[in-house]
N, C-alpha and C positions, 0 to 999 in steps of 0.2 A: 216046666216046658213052656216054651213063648208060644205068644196065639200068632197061626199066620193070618188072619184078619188084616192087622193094622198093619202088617207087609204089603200082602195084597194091596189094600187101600193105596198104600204112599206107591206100589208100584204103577196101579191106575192112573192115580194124580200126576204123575212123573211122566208117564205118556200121554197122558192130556195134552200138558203143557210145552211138551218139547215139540210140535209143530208149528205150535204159535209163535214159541222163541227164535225156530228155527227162519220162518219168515220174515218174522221183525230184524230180521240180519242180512237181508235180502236189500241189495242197492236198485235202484231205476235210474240206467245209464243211456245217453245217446251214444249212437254209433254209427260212424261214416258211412254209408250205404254205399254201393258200387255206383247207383246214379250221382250219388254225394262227389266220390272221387274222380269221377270223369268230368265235371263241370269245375273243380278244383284246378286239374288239368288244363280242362279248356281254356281258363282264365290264364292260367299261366303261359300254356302256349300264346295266345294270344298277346300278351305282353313280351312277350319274348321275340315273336315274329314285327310286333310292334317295334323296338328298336335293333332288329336285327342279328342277335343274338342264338345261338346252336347253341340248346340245350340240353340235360336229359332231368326230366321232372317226374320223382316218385312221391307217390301219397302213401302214408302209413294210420293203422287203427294208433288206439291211447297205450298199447303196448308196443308199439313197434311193428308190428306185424305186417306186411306187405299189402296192400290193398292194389296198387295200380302203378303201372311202369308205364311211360312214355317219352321217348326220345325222338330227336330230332335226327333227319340224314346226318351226317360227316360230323356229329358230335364227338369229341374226342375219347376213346376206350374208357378214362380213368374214372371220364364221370358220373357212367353207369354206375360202378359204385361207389363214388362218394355224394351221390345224389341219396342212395338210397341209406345213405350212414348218416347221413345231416337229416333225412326226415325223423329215420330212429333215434337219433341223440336227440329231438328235438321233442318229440314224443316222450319221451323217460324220463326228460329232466322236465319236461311241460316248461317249457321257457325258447326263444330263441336261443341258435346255436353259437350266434354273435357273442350273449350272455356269458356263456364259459369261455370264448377265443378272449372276449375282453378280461376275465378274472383270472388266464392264465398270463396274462401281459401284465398284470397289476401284480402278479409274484405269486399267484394259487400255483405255484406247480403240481400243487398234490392232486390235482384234477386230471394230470398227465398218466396216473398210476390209473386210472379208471379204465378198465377192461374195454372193450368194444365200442367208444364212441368215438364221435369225430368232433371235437370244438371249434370247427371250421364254420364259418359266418355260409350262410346260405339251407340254415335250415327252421321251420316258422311254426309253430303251434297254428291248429285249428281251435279254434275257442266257439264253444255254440252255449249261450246261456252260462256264459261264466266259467265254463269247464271245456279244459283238455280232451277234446272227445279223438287226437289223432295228430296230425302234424302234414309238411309238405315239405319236400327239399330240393332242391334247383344245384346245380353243377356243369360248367362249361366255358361259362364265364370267366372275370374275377369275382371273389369271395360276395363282395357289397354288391356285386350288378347279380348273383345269385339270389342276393337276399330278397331283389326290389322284384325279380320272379317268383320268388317263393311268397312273397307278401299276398302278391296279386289274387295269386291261386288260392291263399287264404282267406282272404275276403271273401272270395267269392261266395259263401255260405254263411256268413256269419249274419 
């Protein structure tokens, strides 16, 4: 007959240590705040009203997730959402959206097969501290006059 002692004991020990583990797995992320994505916004409006420009300008968290919509009067339907498809492509690939418009010109077609993004120039990472914490995407424009609004708005926190 086996002693359940030394069971007991390792099953102790085994719950001891699976909280510890379980912490030491635990990341400390920044994350766009709603104050964060309104002054994101405001910078971009503002570059936008600056050369005259009807845009519609969405801020996304590091997953894509919607944080904040704002459009301009008489912005064109489309850009509603390819504003808000250029933040999230730009967020998931943590890169400019210019980044994959330019690799699928260089022959990446295979980037065309990827589900739900948009490789259209006009969407910018938020970087705070070296990290992807989110993205911005501008639409209404042409693609490059999208991007120089999306830039804006990203700066604005960095």
């Amino acid at each position: 007959m086996k002693h359940p002692i030394p069971t007991l004991l390792l099953v102790i020990s085994a719950a001891a240590v699976l909280p510890t583990a379980a912490r030491a797995q635990m990341l400390d992320a920044k994350v766009i705040s709603l104050d964060a994505a309104k002054a994101i916004a405001a910078a971009a409006e503002a570059e936008a009203r600056k050369r005259g420009w009807t845009v519609a300008i969405a801020v996304v968290d590091v997953s894509g997730g919607l944080i904040l919509f704002h459009r301009f009067d008489e912005v064109q339907a489309a850009s509603l959402d390819l504003a808000i498809a250029k933040a999230r492509t730009s967020a998931r690939f943590k890169r400019p959206t210019k980044a994959l418009s330019d690799a699928i010109a260089a022959g990446r077609l295979a980037l065309l097969a990827a589900d739900g993004y948009l490789p259209l120039e006009g969407g910018v990472p938020v970087i705070v501290g070296g990290k992807v914490v989110g993205a911005v995407g501008v639409s209404g424009v042409t693609s490059e006059q999208d991007a120089v609004v999306a830039q804006a708005g990203a700066d604005a926190i960095r």
